[in-house]
VOTORVEX-297688 format. One line per field, with one value per residue: x, y, z of N, C-alpha, C in turn; residue number from 1. Coordinates in pm, whole numbers. Layout:
<rs>
n.px = c(X ...)
n.py = c(Y ...)
n.pz = c(Z ...)
ca.px = c(X ...)
ca.py = c(Y ...)
ca.pz = c(Z ...)
c.px = c(X ...)
c.py = c(Y ...)
c.pz = c(Z ...)
pos = c(NUM ...)
</rs>
This chain:
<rs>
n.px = c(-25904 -26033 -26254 -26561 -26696 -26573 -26434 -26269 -26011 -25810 -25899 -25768 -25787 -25756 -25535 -25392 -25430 -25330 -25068 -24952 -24954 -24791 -24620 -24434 -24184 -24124 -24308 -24169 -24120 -24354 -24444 -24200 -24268 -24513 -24441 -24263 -24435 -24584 -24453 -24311 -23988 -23644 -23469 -23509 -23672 -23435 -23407 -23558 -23553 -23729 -23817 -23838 -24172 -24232 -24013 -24106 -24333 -24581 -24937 -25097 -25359 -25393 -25248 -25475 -25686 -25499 -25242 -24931 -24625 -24313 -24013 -23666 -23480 -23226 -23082 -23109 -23330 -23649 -23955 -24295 -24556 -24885 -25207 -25528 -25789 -26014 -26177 -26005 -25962 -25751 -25605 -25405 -25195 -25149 -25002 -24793 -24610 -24551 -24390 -24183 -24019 -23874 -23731 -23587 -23458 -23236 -22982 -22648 -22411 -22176 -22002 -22174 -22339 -22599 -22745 -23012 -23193 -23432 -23796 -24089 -24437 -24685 -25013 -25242 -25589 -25904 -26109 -26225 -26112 -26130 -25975 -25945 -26127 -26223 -26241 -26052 -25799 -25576 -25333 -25060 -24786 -24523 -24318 -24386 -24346 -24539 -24567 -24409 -24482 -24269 -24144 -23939 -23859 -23774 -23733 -23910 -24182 -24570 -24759 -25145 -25390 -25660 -25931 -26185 -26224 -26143 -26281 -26269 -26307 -26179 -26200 -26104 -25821 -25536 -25266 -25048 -25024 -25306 -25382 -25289 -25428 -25683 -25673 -25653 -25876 -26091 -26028 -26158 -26388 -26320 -26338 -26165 -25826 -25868 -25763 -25607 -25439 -25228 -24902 -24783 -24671 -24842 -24973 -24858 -24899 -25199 -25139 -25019 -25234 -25459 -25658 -25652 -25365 -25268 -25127 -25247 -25233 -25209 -25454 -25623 -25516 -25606 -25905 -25927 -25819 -26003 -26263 -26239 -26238 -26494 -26628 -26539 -26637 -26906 -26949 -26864 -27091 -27269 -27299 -27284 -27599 -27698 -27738 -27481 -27225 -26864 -26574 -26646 -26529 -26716 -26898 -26834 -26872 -27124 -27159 -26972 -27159 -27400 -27328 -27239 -27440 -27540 -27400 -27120 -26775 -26548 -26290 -26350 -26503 -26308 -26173 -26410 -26444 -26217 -26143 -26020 -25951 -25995 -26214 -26425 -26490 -26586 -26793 -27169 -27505)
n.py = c(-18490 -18147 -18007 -17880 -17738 -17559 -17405 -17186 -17073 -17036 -16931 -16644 -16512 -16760 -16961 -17159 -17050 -16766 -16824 -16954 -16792 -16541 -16710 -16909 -17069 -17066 -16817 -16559 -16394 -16276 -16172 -16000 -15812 -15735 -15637 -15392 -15273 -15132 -15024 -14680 -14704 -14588 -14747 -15062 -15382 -15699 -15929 -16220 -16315 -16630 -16602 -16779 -16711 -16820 -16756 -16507 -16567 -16530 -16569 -16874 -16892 -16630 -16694 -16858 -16684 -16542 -16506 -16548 -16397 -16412 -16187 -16153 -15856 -15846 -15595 -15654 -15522 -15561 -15742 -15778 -16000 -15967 -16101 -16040 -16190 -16086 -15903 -15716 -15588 -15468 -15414 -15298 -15224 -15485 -15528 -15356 -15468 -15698 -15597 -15481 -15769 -15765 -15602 -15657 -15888 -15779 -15689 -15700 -15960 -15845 -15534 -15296 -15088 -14999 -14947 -14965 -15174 -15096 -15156 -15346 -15344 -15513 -15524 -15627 -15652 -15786 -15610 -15286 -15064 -14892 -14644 -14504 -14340 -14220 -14301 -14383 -14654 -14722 -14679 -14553 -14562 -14359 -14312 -13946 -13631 -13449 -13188 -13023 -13198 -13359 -13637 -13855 -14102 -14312 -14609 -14792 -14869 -14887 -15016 -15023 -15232 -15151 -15381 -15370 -15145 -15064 -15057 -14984 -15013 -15209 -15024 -14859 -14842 -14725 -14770 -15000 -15132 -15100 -15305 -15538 -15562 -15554 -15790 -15971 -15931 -16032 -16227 -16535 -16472 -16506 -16704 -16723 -16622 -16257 -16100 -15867 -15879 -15997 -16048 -15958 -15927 -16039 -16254 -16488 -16524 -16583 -16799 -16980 -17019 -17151 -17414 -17635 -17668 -17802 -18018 -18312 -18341 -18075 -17963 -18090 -18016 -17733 -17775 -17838 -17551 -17423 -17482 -17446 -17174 -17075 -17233 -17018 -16784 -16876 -16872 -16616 -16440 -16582 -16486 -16205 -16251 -16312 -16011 -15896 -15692 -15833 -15768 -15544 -15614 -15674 -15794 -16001 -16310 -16323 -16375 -16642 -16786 -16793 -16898 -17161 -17296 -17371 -17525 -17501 -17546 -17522 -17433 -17289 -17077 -16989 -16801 -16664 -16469 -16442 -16543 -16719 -17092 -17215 -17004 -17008 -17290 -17257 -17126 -17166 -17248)
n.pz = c(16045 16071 16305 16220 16321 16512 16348 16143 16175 16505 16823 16963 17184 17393 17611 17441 17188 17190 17274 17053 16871 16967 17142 17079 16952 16671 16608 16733 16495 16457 16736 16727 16530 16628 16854 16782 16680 16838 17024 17114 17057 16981 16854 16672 16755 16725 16776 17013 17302 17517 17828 18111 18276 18560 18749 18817 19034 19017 19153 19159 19188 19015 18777 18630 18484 18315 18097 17983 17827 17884 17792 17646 17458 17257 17325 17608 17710 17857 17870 17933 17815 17827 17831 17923 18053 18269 18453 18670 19002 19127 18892 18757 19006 19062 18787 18840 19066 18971 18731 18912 19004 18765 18785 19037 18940 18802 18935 19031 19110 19362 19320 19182 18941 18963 18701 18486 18260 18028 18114 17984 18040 17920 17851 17706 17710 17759 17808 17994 18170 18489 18544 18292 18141 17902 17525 17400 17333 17361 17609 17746 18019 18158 18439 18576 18648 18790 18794 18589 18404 18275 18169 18402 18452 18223 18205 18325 18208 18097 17916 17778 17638 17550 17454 17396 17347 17114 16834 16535 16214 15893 15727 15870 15994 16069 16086 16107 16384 16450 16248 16351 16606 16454 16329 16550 16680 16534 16378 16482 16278 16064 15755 15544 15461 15472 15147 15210 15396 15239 15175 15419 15707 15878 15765 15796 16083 16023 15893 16062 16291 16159 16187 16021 15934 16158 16390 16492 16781 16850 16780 16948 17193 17191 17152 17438 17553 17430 17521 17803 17795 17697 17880 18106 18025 18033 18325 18383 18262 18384 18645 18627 18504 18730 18874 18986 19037 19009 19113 19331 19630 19886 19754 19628 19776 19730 19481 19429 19586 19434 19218 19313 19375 19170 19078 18959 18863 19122 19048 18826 18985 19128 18960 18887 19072 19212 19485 19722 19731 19987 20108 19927 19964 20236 20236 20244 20140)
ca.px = c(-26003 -26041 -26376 -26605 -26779 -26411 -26448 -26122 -25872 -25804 -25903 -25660 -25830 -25748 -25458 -25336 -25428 -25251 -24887 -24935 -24943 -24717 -24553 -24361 -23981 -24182 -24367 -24091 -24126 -24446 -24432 -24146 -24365 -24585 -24376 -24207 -24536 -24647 -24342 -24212 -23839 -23550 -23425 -23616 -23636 -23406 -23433 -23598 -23512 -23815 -23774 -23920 -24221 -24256 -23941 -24209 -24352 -24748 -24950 -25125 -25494 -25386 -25248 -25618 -25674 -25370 -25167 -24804 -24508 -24211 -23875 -23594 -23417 -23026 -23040 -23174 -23479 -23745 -24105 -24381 -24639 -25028 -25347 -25599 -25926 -26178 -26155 -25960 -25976 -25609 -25510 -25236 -25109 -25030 -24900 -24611 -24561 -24477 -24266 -24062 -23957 -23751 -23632 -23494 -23339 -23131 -22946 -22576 -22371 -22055 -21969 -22273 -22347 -22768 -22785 -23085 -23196 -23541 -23887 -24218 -24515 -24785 -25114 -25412 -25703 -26029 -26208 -26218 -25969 -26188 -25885 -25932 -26285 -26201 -26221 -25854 -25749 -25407 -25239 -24855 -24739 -24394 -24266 -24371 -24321 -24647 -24593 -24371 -24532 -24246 -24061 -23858 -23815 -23834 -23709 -24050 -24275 -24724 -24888 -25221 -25462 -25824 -25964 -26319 -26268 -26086 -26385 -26213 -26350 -26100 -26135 -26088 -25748 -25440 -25145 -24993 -25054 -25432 -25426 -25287 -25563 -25807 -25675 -25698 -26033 -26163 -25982 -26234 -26504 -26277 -26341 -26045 -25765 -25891 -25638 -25591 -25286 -25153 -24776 -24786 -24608 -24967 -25017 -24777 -25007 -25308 -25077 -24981 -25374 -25515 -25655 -25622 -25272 -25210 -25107 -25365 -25174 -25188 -25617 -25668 -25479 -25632 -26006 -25940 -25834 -26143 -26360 -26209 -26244 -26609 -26661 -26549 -26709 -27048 -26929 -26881 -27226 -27379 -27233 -27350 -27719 -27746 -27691 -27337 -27078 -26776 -26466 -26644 -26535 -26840 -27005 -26749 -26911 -27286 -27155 -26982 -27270 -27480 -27212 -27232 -27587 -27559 -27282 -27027 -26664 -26405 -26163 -26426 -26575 -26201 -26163 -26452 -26467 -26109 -26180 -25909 -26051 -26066 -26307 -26483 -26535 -26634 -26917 -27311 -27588)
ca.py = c(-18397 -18039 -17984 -17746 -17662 -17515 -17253 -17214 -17017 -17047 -16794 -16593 -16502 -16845 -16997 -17225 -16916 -16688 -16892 -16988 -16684 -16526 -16737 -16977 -17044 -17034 -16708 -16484 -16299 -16213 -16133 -15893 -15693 -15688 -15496 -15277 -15154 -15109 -14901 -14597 -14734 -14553 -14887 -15150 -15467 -15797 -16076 -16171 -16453 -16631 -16647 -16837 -16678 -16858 -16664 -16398 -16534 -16515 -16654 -16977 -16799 -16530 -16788 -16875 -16601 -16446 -16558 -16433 -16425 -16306 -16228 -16002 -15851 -15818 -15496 -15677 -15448 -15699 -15718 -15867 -15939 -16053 -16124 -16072 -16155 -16103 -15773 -15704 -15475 -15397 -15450 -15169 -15250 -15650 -15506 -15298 -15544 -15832 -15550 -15509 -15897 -15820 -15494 -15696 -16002 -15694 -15693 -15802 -15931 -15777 -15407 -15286 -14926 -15013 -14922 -15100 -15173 -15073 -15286 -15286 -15419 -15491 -15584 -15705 -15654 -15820 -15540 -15191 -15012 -14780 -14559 -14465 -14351 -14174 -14347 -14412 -14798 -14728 -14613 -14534 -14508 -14388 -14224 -13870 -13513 -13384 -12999 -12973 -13308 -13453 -13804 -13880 -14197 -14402 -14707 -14897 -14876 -14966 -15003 -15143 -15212 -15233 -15439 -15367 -14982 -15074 -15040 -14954 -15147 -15243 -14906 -14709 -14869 -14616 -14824 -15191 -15202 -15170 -15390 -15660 -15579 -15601 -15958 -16054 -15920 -16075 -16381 -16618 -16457 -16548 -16828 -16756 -16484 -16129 -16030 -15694 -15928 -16092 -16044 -15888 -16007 -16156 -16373 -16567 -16550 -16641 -16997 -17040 -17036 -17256 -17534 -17710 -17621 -17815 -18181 -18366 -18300 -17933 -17940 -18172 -17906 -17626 -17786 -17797 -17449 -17320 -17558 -17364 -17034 -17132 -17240 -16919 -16726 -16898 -16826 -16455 -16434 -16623 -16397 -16080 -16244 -16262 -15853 -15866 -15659 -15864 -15699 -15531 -15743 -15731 -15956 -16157 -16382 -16351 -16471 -16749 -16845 -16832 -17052 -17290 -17305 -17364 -17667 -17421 -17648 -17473 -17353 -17130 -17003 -16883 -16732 -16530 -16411 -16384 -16589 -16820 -17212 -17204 -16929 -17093 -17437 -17234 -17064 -17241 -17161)
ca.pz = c(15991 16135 16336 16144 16481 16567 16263 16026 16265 16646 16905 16971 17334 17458 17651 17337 17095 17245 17315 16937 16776 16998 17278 17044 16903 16553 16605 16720 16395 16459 16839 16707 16452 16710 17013 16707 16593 16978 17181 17090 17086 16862 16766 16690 16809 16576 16818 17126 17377 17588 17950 18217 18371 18713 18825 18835 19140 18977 19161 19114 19093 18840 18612 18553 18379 18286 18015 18017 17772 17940 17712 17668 17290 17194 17402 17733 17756 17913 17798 17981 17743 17928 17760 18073 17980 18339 18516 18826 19034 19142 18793 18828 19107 19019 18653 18906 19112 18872 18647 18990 18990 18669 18848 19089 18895 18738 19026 18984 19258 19384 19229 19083 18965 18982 18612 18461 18128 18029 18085 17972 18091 17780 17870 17646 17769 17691 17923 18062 18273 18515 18552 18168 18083 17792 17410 17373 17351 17366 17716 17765 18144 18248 18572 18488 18695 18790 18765 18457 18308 18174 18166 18490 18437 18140 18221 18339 18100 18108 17768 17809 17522 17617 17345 17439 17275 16958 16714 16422 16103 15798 15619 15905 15997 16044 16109 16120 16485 16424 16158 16450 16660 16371 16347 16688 16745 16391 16394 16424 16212 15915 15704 15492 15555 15361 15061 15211 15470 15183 15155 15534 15831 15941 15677 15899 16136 15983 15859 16227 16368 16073 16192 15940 15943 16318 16397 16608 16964 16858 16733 17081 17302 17160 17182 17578 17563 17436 17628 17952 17812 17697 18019 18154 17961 18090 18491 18377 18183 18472 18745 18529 18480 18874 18852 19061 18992 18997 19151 19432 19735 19981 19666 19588 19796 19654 19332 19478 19627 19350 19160 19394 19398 18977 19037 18863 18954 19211 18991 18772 19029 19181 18868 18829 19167 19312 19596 19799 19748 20117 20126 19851 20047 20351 20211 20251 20150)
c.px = c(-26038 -26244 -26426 -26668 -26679 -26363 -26288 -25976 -25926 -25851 -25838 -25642 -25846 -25566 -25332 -25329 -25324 -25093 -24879 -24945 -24838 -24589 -24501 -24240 -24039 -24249 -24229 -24144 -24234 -24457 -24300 -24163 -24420 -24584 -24318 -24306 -24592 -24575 -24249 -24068 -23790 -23519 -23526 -23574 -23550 -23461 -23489 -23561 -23637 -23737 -23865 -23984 -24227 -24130 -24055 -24263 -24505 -24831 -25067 -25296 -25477 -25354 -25389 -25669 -25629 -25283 -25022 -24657 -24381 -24027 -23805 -23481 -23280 -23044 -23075 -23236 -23563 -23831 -24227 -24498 -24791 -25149 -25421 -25781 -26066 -26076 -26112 -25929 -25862 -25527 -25391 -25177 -25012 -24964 -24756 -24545 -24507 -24374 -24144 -23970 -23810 -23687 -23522 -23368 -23264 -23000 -22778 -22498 -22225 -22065 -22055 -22326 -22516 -22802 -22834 -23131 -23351 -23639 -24001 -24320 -24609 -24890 -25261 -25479 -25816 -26187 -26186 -26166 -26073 -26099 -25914 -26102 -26360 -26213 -26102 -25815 -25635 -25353 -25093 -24837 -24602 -24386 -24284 -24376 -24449 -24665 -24550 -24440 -24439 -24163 -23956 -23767 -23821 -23787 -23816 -24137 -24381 -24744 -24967 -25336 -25627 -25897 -26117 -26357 -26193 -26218 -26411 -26281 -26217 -26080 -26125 -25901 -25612 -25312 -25132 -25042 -25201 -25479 -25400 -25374 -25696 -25789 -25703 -25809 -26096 -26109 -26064 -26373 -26443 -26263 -26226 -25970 -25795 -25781 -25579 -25415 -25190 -25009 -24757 -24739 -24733 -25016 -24956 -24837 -25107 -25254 -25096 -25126 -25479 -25551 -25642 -25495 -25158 -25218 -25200 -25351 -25227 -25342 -25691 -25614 -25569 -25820 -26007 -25907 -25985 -26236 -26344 -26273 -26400 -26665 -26656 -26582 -26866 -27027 -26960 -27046 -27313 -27384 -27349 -27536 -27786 -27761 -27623 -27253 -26965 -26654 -26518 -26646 -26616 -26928 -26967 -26832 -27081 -27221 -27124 -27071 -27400 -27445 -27197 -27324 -27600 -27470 -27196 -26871 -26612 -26344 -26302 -26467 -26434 -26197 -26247 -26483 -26327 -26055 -26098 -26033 -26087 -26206 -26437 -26566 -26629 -26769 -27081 -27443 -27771)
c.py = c(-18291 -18032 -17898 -17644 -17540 -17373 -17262 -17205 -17035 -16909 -16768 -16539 -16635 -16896 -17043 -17120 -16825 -16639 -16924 -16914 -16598 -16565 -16807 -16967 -16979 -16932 -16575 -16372 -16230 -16092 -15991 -15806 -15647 -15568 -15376 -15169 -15091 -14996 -14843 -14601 -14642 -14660 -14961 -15273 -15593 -15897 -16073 -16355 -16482 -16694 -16696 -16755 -16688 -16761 -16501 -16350 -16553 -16636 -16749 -16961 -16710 -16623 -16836 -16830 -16501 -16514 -16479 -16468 -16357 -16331 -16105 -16014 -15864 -15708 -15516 -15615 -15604 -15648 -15885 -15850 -16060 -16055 -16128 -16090 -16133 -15963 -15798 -15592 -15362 -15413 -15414 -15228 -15379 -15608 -15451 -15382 -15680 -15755 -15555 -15633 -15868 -15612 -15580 -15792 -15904 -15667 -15754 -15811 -15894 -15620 -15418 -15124 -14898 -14947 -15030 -15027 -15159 -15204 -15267 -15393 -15404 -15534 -15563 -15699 -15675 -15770 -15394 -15156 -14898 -14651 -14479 -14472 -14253 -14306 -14443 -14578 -14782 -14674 -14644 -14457 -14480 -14281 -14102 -13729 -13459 -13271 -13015 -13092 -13404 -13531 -13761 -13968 -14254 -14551 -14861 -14785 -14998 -14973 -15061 -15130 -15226 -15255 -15395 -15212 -14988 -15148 -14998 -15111 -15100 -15107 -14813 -14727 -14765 -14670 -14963 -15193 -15261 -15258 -15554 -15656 -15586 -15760 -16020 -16035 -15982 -16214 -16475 -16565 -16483 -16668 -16816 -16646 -16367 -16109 -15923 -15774 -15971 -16000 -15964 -16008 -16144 -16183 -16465 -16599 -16596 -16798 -17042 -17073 -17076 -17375 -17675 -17755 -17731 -17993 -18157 -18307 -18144 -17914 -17965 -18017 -17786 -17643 -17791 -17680 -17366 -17426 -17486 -17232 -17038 -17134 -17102 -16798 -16687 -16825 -16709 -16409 -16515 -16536 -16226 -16154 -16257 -16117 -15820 -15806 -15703 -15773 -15584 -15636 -15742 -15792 -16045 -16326 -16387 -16446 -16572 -16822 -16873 -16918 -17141 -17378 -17373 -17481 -17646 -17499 -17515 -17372 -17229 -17003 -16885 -16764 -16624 -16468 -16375 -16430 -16690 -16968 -17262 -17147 -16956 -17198 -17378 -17190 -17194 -17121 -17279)
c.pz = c(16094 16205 16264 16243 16525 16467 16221 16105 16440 16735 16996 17153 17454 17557 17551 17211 17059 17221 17124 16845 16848 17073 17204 17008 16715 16532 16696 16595 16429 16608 16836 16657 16566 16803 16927 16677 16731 17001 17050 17138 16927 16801 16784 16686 16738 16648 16964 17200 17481 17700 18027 18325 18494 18776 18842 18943 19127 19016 19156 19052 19015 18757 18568 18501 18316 18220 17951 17843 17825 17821 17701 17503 17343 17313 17561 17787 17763 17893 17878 17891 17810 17896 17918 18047 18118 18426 18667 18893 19085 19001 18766 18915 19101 18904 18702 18985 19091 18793 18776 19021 18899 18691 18946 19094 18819 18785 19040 19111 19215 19315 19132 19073 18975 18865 18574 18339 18114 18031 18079 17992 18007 17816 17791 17696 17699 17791 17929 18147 18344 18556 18399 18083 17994 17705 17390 17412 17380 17502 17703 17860 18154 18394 18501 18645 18704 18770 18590 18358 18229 18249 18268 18503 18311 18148 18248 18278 18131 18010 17838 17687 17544 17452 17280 17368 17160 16889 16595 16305 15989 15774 15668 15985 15993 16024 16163 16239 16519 16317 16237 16531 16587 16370 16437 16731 16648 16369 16331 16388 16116 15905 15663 15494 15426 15297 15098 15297 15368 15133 15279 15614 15864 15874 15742 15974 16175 15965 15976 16318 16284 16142 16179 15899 16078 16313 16484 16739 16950 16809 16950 17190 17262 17211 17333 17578 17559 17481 17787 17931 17733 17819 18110 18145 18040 18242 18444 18356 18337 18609 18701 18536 18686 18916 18980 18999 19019 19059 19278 19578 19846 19860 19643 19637 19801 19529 19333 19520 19517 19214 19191 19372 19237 18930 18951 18965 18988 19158 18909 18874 19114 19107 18828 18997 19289 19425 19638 19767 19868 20154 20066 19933 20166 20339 20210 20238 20178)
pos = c(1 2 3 4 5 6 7 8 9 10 11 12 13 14 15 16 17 18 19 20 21 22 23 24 25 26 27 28 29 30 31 32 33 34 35 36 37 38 39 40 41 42 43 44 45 46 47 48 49 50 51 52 53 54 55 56 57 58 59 60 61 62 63 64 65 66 67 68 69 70 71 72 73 74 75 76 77 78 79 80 81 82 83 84 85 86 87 88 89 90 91 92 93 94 95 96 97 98 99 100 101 102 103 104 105 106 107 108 109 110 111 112 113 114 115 116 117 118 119 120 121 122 123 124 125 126 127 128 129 130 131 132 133 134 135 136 137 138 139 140 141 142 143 144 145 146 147 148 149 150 151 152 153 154 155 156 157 158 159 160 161 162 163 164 165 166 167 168 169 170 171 172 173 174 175 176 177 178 179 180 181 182 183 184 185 186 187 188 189 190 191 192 193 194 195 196 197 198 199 200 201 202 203 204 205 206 207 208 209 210 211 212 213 214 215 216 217 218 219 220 221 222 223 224 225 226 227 228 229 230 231 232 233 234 235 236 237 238 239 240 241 242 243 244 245 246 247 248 249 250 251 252 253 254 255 256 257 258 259 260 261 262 263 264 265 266 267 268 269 270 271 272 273 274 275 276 277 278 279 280 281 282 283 284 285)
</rs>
């Protein structure tokens, strides 16, 4: 029997959410609407193969709140796709420096002419980009020519979606892609999925993040998901009611300290503050 506490569908801003609407062998379909309706590609995408993140290199504190799908189509264009839900402050900088990983596994040995196949780096955001303080949810980075303005490169490729400025309601909707971010931001306020999806890719979707829908193993995993991101939720919100700004690093260690002080465990407190678990331990107050 499905919890009712747990509300009809899964949230989609979790770890288990996430991988289950996109990161699976069974969601493919969807995860391929998805990147089609996203990137201005001539062709569009048929199939996509998932690859093993850890060759990535990411490390062991970003996976705490960074949730990754890494995979590559028929045409071996590569696609990093990253739900990030707590603000960081080099966010740029780690998004180029994880796309360069799958610059460099491109790499072939012996006689190689260093032609590489395009890759894009997609990132979700459940925040604000202070680089972008304009309206606009949508960004699209490539290598670009500063005088004449145009495309140098196109080969690496940024999208990034900041979730936090998509405020579009149902009837103001322009195109499939915002009708996938209407879902993922609306998710779980639906009891049952609106008629307006029905016979749409993400009716698929909606089946796949049913609760009701999920064997036990798959209700049980999912209730520790959002028990973490619950939990981290509270750190953030408790961080914020101390009035710290987060991501400047001469506070980092106020907030720690006042996490400490609140019996907030280890790992949250890495998480909302950035902070080595050394640095962590070392701190007294």
């Amino acid at each position: 029997m499905t919890d009712k506490s747990l509300g009809t569908f899964i949230n989609p801003f979790t770890d288990f959410g996430f991988k289950k609407i996109f990161g699976s062998e069974e969601s493919k379909p969807l995860l391929i609407s998805f990147l089609n309706d996203l990137l201005p590609i001539k062709h569009k995408i048929v199939s996509l193969e998932f690859k093993n993140i850890e060759k990535l290199g990411m490390l062991e504190e970003d996976r705490r709140a960074i949730f990754d799908i890494y995979c590559r189509d028929e045409k071996n264009q590569e696609f990093i796709v990253e739900l990030q839900r707590a603000k960081q402050e080099h966010f740029q900088d780690r998004a180029t420096y994880y796309a360069s990983f799958l610059i460099q596994d491109q790499a072939k040995k012996g006689k190689w002419d260093f032609e590489l196949t395009p890759i894009y780096f997609i990132g979700i955001l459940d925040f604000s980009l202070a680089s972008f303080p304009d309206d606009h949810y949508l960004h699209f980075g490539q290598i670009t020519d500063i005088y004449s303005k145009e495309v140098m490169f196109k080969k690496l490729n940024f999208i990034y979606i900041e979730m936090a400025k998509f405020k579009k309601q149902e009837s103001e909707l322009a195109n499939h892609l915002e009708w996938w971010l209407y879902f993922l931001r609306e998710l779980v306020t639906f009891d049952d999925m609106p008629r307006e999806f029905q016979g749409d890719i993400i009716e698929d979707a909606f089946a796949l993040a049913k609760l009701a829908n999920m064997s036990y193993e798959d209700r049980h995993a999912y209730e520790l998901s959002l028990k973490y991101y619950r939990d981290f939720i509270n750190v953030l919100d408790t961080a914020k009611q101390e009035g710290i700004e987060i991501g400047i690093a001469q506070e980092k260690m106020k907030v720690a300290i006042a996490l400490k002080k609140n019996d907030v465990p280890l790992e949250l407190i890495m998480v909302a503050t950035g902070l080595t678990r050394e640095e962590i331990e070392q701190l007294s107050f």
